[in-house]
C-alpha positions as CSV (number, residue, x, y, z in Angstrom):
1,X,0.0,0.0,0.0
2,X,1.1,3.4,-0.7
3,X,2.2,5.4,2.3
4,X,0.3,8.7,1.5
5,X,-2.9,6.4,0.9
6,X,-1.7,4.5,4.4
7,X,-1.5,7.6,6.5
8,X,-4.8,9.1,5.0
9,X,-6.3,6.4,5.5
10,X,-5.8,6.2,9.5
11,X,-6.4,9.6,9.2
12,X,-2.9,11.3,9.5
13,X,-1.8,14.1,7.4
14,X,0.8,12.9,4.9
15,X,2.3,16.5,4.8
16,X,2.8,16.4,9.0
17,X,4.8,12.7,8.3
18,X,6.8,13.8,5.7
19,X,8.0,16.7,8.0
20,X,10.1,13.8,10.4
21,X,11.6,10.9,8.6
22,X,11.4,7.6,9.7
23,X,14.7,6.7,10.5
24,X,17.4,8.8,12.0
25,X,19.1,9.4,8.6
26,X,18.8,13.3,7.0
27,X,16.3,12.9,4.0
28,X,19.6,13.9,2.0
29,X,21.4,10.6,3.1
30,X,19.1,8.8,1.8
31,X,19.0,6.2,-0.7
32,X,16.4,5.4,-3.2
33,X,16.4,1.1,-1.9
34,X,15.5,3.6,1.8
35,X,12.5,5.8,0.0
36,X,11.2,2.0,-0.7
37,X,11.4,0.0,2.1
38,X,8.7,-0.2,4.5
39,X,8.4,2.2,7.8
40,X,11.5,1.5,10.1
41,X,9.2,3.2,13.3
42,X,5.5,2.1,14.7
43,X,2.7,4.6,14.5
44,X,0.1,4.4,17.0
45,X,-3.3,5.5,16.3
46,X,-6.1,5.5,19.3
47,X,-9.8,5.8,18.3
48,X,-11.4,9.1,19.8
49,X,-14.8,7.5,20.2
50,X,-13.9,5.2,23.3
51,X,-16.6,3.1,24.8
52,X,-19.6,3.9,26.2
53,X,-21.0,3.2,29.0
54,X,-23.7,0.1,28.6
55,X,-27.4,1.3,28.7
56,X,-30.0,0.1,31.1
57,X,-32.9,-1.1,29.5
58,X,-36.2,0.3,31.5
59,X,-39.9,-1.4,30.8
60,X,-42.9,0.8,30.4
61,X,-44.8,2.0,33.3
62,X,-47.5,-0.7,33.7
63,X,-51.2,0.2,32.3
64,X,-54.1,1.3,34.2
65,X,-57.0,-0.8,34.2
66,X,-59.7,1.6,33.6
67,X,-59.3,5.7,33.7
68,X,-62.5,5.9,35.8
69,X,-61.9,8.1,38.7
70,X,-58.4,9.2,37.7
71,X,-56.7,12.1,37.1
72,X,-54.3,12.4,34.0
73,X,-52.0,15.2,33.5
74,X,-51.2,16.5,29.7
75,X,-47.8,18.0,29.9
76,X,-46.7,20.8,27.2
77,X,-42.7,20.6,27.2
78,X,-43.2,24.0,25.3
79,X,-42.5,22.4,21.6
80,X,-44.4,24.5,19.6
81,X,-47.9,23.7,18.7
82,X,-47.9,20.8,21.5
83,X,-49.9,23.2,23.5
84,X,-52.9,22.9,21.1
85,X,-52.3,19.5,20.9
86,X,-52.3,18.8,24.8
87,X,-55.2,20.9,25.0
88,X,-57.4,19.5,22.3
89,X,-56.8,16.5,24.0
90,X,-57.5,17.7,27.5
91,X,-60.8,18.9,26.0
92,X,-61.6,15.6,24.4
93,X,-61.6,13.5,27.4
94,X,-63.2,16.1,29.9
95,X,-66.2,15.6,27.5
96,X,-66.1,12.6,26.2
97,X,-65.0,9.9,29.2
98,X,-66.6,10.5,32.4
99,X,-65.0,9.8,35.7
100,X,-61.7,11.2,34.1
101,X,-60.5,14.1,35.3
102,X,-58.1,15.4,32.9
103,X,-55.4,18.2,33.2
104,X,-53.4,20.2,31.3
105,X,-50.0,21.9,32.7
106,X,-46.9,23.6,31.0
107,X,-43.4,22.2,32.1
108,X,-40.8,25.3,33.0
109,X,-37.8,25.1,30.7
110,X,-37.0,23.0,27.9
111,X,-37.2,19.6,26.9
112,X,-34.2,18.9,29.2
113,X,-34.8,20.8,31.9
114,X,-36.4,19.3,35.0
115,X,-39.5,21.1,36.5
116,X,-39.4,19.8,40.6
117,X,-42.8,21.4,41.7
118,X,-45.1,19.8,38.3
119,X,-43.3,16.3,39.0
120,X,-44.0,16.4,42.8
121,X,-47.8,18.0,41.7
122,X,-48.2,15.0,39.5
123,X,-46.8,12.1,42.2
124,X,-49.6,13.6,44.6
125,X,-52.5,14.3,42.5
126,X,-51.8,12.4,39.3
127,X,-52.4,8.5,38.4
128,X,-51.3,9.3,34.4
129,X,-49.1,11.1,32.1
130,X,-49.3,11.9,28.4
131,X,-46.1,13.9,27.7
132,X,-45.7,16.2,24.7
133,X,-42.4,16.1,23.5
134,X,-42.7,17.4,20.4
135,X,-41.6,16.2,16.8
């Protein structure tokens, strides 16, 4: 294999090896059987992804038996157009499945920002969640 098409290939910059010769003989010194022989020094390459850590695998929550009686909260991460979503939704069950009291809220922050009071309103007061992530 060609050395240029070696070193590009692992993803070292020809130019950058050509700057320090392989052996400890001036580029002048050398011969034209040295300009053919293979590499006289090892190059070490290490991979920049590294491993990652393995992922825990969680199940669903487990499924109500009936909504009768419950309350279900319809949270709005603030994706827009999820709110008219969440609420069409909200309004949907309020009228059309009795014994369901259904809520809507609006998360503070982002997707990935944590809202304590809504998640300790929902433990109390809440048996469901439909979240509205977005796209």
């Amino acid at each position: 294999m060609d050395r240029r098409k070696m070193l590009a290939f692992l993803g070292v910059s020809p130019a950058l090896a050509a700057a320090a010769p392989s052996s400890g003989r001036s580029a002048e010194g050398a011969s034209r059987a040295d300009a053919t022989s293979p590499l006289e020094s090892k190059l070490t390459v290490l991979s920049p992804l590294g491993t990652p850590p393995p992922i825990e695998l969680l199940g669903m929550a487990p499924r109500l038996r009936s909504l009768n009686s419950k309350t279900v909260y319809f949270v709005d991460d603030g994706f827009p157009g999820t709110d008219i979503l969440m609420k069409e939704m909200v309004g949907w069950f309020n009228q059309n499945i009795s014994g369901v009291n259904a809520v809507y809220r609006l998360k503070a922050g982002g997707f990935p920002q944590v809202d304590p009071a809504l998640w300790a309103e929902i433990k109390a007061q809440g048996d469901a969640v439909v979240m509205g992530v977005g796209h």
